[in-house]
N, C-alpha and C positions, 0 to 999 in steps of 0.2 A: 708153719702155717697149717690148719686143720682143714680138714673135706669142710668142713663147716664154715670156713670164709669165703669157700669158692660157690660162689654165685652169680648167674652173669643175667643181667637186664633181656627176658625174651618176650614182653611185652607187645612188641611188634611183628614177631613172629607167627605162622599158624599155626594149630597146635601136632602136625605132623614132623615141626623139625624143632620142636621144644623137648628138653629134657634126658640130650646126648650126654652117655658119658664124658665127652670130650669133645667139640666143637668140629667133628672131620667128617667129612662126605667122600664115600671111594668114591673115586671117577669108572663111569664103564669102560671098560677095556674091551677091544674086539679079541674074538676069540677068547682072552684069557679068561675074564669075567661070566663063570656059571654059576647055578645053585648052590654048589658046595663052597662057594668061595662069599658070593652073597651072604649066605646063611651064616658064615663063620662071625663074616663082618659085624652084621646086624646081631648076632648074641654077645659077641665082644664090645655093643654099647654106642657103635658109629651106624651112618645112613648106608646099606651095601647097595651098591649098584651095576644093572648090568644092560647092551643094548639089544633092543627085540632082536635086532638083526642077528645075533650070535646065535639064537632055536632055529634055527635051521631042519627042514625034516625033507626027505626025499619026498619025489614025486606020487602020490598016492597016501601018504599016510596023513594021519591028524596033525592039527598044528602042533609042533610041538613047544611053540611059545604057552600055548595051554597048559600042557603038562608041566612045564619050568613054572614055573606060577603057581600050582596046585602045590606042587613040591616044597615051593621056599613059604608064602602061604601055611599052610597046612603044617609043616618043621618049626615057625615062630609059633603057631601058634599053641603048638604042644611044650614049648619052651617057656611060652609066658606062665599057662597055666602051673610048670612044675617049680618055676621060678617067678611068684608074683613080686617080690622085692626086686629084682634085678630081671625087669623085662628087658627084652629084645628092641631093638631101634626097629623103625621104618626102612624097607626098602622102596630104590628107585629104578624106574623103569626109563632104557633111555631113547627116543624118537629119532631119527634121521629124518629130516621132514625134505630135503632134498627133493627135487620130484623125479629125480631117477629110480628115487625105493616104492616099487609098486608094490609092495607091499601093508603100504601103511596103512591105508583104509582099512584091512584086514587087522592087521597090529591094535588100531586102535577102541573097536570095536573087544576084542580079546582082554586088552586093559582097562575099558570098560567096563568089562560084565567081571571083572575080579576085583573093580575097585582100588587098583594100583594107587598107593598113597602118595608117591613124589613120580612125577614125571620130569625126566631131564631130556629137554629139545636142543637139535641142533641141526646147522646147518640150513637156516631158513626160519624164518618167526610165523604162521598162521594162525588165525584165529579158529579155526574150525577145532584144531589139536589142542588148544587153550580150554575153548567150550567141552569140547569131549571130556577130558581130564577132570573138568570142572563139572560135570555134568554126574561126574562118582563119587566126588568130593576130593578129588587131588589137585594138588599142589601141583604149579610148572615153576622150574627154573631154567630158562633160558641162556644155554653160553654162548657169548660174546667176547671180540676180540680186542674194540674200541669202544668209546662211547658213544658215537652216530649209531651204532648196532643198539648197545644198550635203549636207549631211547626208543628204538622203533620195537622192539621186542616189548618192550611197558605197554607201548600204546596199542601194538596188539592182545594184548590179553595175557601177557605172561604176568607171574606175580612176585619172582625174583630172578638173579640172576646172577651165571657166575663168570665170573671176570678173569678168560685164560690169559693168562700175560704172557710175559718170555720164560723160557727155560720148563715149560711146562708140555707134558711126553705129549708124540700122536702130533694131531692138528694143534699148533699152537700161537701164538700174535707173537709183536714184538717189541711191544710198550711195556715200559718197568711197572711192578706189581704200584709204585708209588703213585705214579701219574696216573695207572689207570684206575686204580680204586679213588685217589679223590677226586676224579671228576667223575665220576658215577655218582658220591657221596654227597656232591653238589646238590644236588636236585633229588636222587630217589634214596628214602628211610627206609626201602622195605629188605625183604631178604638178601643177603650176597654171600655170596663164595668166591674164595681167591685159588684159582689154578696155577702155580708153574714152580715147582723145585719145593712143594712141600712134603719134605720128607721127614722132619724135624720135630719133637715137640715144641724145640725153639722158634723155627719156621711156623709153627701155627700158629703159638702167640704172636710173632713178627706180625701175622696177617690179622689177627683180633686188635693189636692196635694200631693197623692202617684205616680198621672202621670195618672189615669185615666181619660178616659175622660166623662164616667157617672156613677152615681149608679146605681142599680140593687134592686127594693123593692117590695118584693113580702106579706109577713107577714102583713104588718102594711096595705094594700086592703081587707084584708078578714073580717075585721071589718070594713065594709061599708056597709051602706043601697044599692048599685046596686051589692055587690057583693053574689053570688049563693051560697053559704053556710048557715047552719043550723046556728040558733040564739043562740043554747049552745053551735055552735064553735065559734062564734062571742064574746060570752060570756068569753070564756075558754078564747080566744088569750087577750081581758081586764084584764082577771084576773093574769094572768102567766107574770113570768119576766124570763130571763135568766134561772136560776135554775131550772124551770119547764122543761126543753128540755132533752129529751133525746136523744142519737146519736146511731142509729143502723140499722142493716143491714136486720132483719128478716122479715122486712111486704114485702120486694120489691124484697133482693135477692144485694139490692146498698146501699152504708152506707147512711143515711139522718139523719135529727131531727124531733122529735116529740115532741108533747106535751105530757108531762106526766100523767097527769090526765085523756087524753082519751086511754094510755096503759091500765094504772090504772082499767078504768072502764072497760075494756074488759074481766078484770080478770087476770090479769098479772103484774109482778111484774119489774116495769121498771128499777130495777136498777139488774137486773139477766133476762135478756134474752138472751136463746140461736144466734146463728147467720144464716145467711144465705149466700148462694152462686149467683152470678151471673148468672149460668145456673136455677134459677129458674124463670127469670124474661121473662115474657110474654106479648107483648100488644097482642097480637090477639082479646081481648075481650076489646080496647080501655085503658086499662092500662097494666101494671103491678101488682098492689097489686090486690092478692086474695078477693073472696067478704067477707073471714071472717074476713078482716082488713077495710071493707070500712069504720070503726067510729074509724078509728085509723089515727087523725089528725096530718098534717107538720104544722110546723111552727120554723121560724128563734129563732136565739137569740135574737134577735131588740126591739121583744114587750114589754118590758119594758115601752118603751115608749110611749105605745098605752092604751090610759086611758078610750076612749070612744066609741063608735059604733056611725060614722060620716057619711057623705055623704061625696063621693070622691071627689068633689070639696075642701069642708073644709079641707080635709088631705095634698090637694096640696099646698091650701095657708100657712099652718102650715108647710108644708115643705120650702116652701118659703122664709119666713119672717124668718123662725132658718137658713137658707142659707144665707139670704144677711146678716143677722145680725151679724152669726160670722165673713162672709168676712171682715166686716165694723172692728170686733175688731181687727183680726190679721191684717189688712191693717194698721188701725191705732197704733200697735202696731210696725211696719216697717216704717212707713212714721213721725210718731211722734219725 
């Protein structure tokens, strides 16, 4: 099969998520997700993404979400120019709309006046953040865990949405990627992404033909030379398959997956922890999780599949080449 049969229906799309090398949107990552990993992202042909919350700057100096912005900004766009045949993707900015993040008003006004192309919301659906967004010409995608969520995020003003199911790093549901994409599919055509254990080029087509219209890969980044994480998480996500993950509620307050080994190491026992509530989760301090959970790492079910600590370029084209490839067998497997 040649580049030249691969074409996919974006018709319904905006024209901010048309025209991926490859149908993947990185998920933001706290902490690990900066400009250098962004930037890698978005010239290797996929959506890079990262959350405001990670620009952090001490007390007295300028924002430094400004400068992260100028940065990746400013980087594609001296890319595109030297590469106008093989432009750069769109990057995405991503919101905690929580109302613990007092920051956002600030955030959002900042991503405003830069014209942020994808905005990715979570943790709360508002319209004011819709309009904002919408008010520079960006795009929201709203993630969601069920489809009661999905629905009210639409009728707020969101314009797509991505669907974290099970197995999927960080805060994640626990509905199968199946059930929850087609009853999404029921009722709304517009954008979707599928979040949980895409690690795969197989896994992304899996999710193109559940009706999505991208993956969602956040795990299989954090084992990159650009991305901002410690070398023994880097390490930890190579060595861990599936099994290693635990799913629980007490570092954030929201159910997620962890890596077991870094419960493990904190002195706790991951397969008996108590839980926690929703009323304990706080960004005011730039996240949520307490500082006596910060070596208490996310990570998807996916990594399995993540054998090496790579540079994100190399993870793209490995996603690539297992994308067209399966396309080629199940095509051939229909047209045969």
């Amino acid at each position: 099969m040649t580049d030249a049969t691969w074409s996919r229906n974006e018709d319904h799309l905006p024209a901010a998520l048309r025209g991926l090398r490859i149908p993947l949107i990185a998920s933001p990552l706290f902490i690990i997700s900066v400009p250098e990993l962004v930037i890698a992202q978005c010239k290797a042909g996929i959506i890079g993404a990262f959350p405001a919350l990670n620009a952090r700057e001490t007390e007295g100096e300028p924002p430094l979400l400004e400068a992260w912005l100028k940065q990746i900004t400013e980087e594609l766009d001296r890319h595109n120019q030297e590469n106008p045949d093989r432009p750069a993707a769109p990057f995405a900015v991503n919101q905690i709309v929580h109302r613990s993040n007092t920051r956002l008003e600030r955030d959002l006004e900042i991503c405003t006046r830069w014209k942020v192309p994808v905005w990715i919301t979570s943790l709360g659906a508002r319209p004011e953040v819709n309009e904002a967004a919408h008010s520079c010409g960006g795009v929201v995608l709203h993630d969601v865990i069920n489809n009661r969520f999905a629905k009210k995020a639409i009728e707020k003003g969101a314009d797509g949405l991505v669907a974290v199911a099970a197995g999927a790093g960080g805060h994640a549901g626990q509905q199968s990627p199946f059930a929850l994409i087609r009853e999404i599919r029921s009722w709304f055509d517009g954008p979707l992404a599928l979040s949980g254990a895409i690690a795969t080029g197989e896994s992304l087509l899996a999710a193109r033909a559940m009706g999505a219209d991208f993956g969602y890969a956040g795990s299989p980044f954090i084992a990159t030379h650009e991305a901002n994480a410690q070398s023994e998480y880097k390490d930890m996500i190579v060595e861990s398959g599936a099994e290693d993950i635990v799913y629980s509620s007490l570092f954030t307050g929201v159910w997620g997956n962890y890596l077991k080994k870094s419960v493990s190491r904190a002195g706790m026992d991951p397969d008996n922890l108590p839980t926690a509530d929703a009323s304990s989760m706080n960004f005011g301090s730039g996240s949520s999780k307490p500082k006596a959970w910060k070596e208490i790492w996310g990570s998807g079910q996916g990594i399995g599949a993540v054998t090496e600590v790579c540079s994100t370029a190399d993870l793209v084209d490995r996603f690539d080449r297992e994308y067209r490839a399966a396309g080629a067998r199940l095509a051939a497997e229909f047209t045969g």
